[in-house]
C-alpha positions in Angstrom: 68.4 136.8 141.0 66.9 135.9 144.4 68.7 133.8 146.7 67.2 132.4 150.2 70.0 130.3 152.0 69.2 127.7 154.7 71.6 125.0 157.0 71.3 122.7 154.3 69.8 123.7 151.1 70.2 126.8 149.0 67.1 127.5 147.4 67.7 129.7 143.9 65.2 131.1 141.1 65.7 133.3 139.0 62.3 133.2 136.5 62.9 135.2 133.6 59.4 136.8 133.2 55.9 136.6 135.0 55.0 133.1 134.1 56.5 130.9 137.0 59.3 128.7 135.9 61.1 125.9 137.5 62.2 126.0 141.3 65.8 124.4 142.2 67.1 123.5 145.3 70.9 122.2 145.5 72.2 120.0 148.5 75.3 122.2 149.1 75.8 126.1 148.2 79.6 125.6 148.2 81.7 124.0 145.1 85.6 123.3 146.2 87.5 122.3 142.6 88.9 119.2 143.3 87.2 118.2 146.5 83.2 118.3 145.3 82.5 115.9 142.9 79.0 116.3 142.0 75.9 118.5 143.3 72.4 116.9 143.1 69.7 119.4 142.4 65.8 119.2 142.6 63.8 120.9 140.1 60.2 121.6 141.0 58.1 121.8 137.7 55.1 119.8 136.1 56.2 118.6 132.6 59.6 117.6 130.9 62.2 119.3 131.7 65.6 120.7 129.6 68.6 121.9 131.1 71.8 123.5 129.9 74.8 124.2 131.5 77.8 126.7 131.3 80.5 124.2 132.5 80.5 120.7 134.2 78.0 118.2 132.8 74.0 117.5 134.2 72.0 114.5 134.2 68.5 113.8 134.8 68.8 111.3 137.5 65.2 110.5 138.3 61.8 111.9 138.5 59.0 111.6 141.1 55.9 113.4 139.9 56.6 117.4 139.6 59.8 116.5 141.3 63.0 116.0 138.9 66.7 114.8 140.7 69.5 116.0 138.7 73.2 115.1 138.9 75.8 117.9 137.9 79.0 116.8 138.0 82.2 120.0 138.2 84.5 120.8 135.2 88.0 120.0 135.5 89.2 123.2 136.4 91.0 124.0 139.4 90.8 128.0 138.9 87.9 130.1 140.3 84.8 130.7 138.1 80.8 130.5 138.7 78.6 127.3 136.5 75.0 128.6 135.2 72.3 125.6 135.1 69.5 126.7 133.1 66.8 124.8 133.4 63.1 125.4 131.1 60.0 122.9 130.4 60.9 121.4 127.5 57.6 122.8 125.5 57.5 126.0 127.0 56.8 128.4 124.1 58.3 131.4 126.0 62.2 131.7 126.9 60.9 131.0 131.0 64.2 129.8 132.3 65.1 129.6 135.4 69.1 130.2 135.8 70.6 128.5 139.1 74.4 129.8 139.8 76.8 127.6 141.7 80.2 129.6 142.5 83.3 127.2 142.3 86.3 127.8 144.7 89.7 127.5 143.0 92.8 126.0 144.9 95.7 126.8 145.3 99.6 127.7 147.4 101.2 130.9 147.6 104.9 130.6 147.3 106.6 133.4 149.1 109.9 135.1 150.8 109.8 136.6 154.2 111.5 136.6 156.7 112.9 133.8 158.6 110.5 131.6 161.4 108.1 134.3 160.5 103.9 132.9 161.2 102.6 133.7 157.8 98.8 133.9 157.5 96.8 134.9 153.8 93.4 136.7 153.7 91.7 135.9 151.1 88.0 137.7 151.0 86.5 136.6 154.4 88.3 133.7 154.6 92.0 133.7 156.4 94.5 130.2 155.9 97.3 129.9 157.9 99.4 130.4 160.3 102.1 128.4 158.7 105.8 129.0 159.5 108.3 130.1 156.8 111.8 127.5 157.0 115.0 129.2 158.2 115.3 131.0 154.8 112.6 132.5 154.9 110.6 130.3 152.4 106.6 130.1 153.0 104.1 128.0 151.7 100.4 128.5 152.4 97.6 126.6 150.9 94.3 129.0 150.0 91.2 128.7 149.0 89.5 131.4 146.6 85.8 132.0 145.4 85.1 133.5 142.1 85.7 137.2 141.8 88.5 137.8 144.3 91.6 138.9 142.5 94.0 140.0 145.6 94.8 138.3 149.0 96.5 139.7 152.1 99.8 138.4 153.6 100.6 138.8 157.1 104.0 138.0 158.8 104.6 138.4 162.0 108.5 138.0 163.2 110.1 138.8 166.3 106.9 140.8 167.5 107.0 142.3 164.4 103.7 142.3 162.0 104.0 143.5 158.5 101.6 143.0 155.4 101.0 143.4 152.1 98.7 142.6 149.2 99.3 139.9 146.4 97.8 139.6 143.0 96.0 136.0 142.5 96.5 134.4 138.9 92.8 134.1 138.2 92.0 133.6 134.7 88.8 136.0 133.5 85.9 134.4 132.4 82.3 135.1 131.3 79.8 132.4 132.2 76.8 132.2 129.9 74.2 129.4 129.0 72.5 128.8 125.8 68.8 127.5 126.0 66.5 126.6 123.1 62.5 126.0 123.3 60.7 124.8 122.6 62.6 121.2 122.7 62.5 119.5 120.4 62.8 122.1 118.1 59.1 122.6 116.4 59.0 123.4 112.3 57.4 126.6 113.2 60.2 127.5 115.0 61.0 128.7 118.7 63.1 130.6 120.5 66.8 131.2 121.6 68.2 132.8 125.0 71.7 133.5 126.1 71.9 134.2 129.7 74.9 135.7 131.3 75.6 136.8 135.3 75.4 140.3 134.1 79.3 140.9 134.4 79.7 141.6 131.1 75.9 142.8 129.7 74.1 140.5 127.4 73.3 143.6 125.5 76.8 143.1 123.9 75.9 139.6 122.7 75.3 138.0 118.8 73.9 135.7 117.8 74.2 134.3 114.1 72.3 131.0 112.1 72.7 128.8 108.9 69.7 127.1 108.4 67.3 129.6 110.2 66.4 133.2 110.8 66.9 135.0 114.1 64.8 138.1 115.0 65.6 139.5 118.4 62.9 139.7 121.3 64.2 141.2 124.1 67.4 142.6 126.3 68.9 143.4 129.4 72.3 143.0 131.2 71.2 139.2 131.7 69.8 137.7 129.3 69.1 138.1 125.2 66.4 136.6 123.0 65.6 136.0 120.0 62.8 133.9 117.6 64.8 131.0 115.8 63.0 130.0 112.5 64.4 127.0 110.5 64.8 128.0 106.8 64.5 124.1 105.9 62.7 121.3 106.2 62.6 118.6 109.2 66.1 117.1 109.7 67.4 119.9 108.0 70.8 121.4 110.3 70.8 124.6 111.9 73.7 125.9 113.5 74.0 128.9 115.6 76.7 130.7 116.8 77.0 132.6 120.0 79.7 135.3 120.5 80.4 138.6 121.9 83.3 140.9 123.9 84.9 138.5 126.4 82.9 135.8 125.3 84.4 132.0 124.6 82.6 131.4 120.8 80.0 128.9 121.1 78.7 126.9 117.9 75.3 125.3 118.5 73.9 122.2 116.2 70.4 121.7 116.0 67.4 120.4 113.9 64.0 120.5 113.5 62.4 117.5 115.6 65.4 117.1 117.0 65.7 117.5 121.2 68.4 120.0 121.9 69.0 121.1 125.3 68.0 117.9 126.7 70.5 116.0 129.5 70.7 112.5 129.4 69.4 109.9 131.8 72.0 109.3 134.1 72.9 105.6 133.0 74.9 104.3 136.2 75.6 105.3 139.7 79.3 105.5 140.3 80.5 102.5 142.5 82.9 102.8 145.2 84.7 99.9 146.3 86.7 99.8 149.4 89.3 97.1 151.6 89.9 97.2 154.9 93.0 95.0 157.2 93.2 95.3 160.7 91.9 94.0 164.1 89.4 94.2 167.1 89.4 94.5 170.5 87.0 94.1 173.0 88.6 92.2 176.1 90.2 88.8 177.1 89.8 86.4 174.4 87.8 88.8 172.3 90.5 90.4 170.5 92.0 89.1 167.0 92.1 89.5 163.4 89.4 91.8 160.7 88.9 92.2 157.6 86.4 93.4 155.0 85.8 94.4 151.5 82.7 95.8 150.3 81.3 98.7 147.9 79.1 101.5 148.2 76.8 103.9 145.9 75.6 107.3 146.0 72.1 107.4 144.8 70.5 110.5 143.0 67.7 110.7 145.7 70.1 111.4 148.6 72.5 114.7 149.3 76.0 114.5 147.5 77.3 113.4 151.1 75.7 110.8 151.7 76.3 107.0 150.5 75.3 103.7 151.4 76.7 100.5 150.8 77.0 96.4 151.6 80.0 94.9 153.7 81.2 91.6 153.8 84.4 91.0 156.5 85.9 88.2 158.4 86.6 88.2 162.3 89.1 85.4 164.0 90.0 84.9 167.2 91.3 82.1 169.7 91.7 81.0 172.9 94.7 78.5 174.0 94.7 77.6 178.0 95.6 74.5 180.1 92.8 73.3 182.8 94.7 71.7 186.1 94.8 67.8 185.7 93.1 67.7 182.4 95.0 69.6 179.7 95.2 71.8 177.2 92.2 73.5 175.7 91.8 75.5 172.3 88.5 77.7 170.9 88.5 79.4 167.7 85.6 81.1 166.7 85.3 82.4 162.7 82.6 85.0 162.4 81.8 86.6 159.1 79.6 90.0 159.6 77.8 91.2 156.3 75.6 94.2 156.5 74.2 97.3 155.4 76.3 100.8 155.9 75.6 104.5 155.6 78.5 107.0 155.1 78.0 111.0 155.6 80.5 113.0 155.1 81.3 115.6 158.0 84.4 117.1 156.9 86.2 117.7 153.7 89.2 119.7 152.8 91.7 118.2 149.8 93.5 116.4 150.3 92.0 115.1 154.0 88.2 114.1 155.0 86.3 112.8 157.5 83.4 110.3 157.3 81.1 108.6 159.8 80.0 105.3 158.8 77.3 103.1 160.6 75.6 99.8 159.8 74.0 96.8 160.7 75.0 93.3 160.2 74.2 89.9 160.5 77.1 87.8 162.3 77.1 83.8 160.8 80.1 82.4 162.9 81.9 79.1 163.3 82.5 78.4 167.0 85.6 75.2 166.9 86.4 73.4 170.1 89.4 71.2 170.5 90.6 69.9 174.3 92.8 66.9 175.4 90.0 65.4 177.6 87.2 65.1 175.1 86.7 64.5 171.5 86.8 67.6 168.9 83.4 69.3 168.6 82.2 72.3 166.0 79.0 74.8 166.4 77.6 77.5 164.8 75.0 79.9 164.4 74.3 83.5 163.7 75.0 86.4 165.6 74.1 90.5 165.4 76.6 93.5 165.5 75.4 97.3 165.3 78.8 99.7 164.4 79.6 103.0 164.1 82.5 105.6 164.1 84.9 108.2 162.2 87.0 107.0 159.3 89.7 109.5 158.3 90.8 109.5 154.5 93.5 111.1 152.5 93.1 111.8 148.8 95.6 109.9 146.5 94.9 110.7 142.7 92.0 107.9 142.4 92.2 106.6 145.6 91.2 107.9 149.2 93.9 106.1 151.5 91.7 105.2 155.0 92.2 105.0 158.8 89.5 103.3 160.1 87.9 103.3 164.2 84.3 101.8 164.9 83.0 100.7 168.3 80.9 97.7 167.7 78.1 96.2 170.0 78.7 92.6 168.7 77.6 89.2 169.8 78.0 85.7 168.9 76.1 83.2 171.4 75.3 79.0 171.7 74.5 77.1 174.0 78.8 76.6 174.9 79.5 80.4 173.9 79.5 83.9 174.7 82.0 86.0 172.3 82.4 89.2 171.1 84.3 89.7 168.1 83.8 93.0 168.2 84.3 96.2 170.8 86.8 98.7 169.2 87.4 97.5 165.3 90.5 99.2 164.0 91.5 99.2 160.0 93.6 100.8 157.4 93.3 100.4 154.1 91.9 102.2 150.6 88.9 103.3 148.7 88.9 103.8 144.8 87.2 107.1 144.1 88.0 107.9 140.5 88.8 111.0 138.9 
């Protein structure tokens, strides 16, 4: 496997012979269970691709000449394990896979006894979580984070000057990744081939492979991967199955048939919506402070990193001024301004169950400007204004829903001929996003 990390980007292929096979490139090297919920990937290769996975599910998103977007979205485990993406052209007549590996960080809290107002911290490979205080009975919990292969983490206490430590086994199922591919795709009368391709932790040599409906002659080992010719035995439409086992393997059954595509991810049919509401105010001096609101929805599009959205808001903005003028009365002005707009969210920080976004966006202000004063009759204007925002919005994960705290500083203005406002300045709202899953 070669592996060339960068800031963004992790760039991984791993061609299984001479012949060049397809490049990948992922928008995030890191998978938290939990807290990630999809990966997009970019697959550099000049005809139709196929993928397979070993966990999660993948879906072609979109294609751009040699270019193919692809959306894999995590399994729902919470444990530590790594995901194989295999990924072929479709009529390649050699096994020339390219196998991209994604670890996946478990979480999970270490319940433990020490002693009393002890600062507890956990080591857990590089990584260290903590301090965190255990209660006057010397109860302690400490929330961790583990990547695939760690086993043990390290507890320190440190108690009246005193530092003791000591090494705790982590309840990390074992598991054996592997990935099935089939080529070419669909599956041609003459037959293809069949690979089974493993991180090398347990050997592919140790593999089988067995068929109904076709022959199986094997090609070629190593630690990685197995191969084999697959020949159907009937004629078109006819099933095949094939089943894929081995020491410390999970039994996988594979159905296919001849003319039929195998390995072959669907389209992705929709982008996931996100709608969000928001109550709260602004505040940008004198008469420019009152009531906000808005609703409004975002997507996250396959041609973008999994951090990025971008979405439409519609909100309301009220606010009023009530004074008396010597010798002539009272005077009231409302104005109603309703901002709709454009937004982009990134996300800068994430770590279940809090996050932190930055949102920014445009949007064009229409407003209702109302005048009412004892020494003249009632008038109404109106017109459009402009208002560029941005700012941090913290969240905190509630089952399907991302509870929000909301701060923006917004250059906002709202002009006539009888009017200078400024319904915005600092906007602050609370409120919720539904995230799903």
């Amino acid at each position: 496997m070669r592996s060339v990390p960068a800031a963004a980007l992790l760039l991984c292929a791993v061609p299984q012979t001479a012949v060049a096979a397809p490049r990948v490139v992922a928008d995030t090297s890191r998978v938290v269970l939990g807290e990630t919920d999809a990966v997009v990937l970019r697959v550099i290769a000049g005809g139709t691709l196929s993928a397979s996975v070993s966990s999660g599910s993948i879906a072609e998103a979109a294609r751009r000449g040699d270019q193919h977007t692809f959306r894999w979205t995590p399994p729902p485990l919470r444990f530590p394990a790594t995901a194989l993406l295999a990924f072929w052209e479709s009529d390649a007549a050699t096994p020339d896979v390219t196998v991209f590996t994604l670890p996946l960080w478990g979480r999970t809290t270490l319940d433990m006894d020490t002693e009393p107002g002890a600062d507890v911290r956990v080591q857990v490979g590089e990584s260290t979580f903590g301090p965190v205080k255990a209660n006057a009975k010397g109860r302690v919990r400490v929330p961790i984070e583990v990547p695939p292969g760690v086993r043990t983490a390290k507890v320190i206490a440190v108690a009246k000057g005193q530092q003791t430590s000591r090494t705790v086994p982590l309840d990390v199922p074992r598991t054996t990744p592997f990935v099935v591919a089939v080529g070419p795709d669909p599956l041609p009368g003459g037959g293809g081939w069949l690979a089974v391709l493993s991180t090398g932790e347990v050997s592919a040599r140790t593999f089988t492979a067995r068929a109904v409906g076709a022959r199986l002659s094997e090609l070629d080992r190593d630690d990685r991967r197995a191969t084999w010719t697959l020949t159907p035995t009937g004629s078109a439409g006819s099933p095949i199955e094939v089943t894929i086992d081995g020491p410390g393997l999970e039994r996988r059954v594979l159905s296919l048939a001849v003319g039929e595509r195998v390995n072959s991810p669907p389209a992705e049919s929709q982008v996931p919506i996100v709608p969000h509401a928001l109550l709260g105010g602004f505040f940008a001096g004198g008469a420019n402070t009152g009531f906000a609101a808005e609703v409004g929805a975002e997507v996250r599009p396959a041609a973008v990193p999994s951090w990025l959205s971008v979405g439409l808001d519609v909100g309301v903005r009220s606010a009023s001024l009530r004074t008396s003028l010597n010798g002539l009365g009272s005077v009231h002005s409302s104005v109603l301004a309703f901002p709709i707009g454009p937004f982009a969210r990134a996300r800068l920080y994430a770590k279940a169950p809090f996050a932190i976004d930055l949102r920014a966006g445009l949007a064009a202000l229409p407003f209702r400007h109302s005048f009412t004063a004892a020494f003249e009759q009632p008038w109404v204007e109106g017109g459009v204004g402009l208002e560029a925002a941005a700012g941090p919005e913290v969240l905190y994960r509630l089952g399907p829903m991302e509870l929000a705290l909301d701060v923006r500083g917004a250059w906002t203005v709202a002009r006539t001929a009888h009017l200078v406002a400024h319904p915005g300045g600092l906007l602050l709202t609370a409120g919720a996003r539904y995230v799903g899953r």
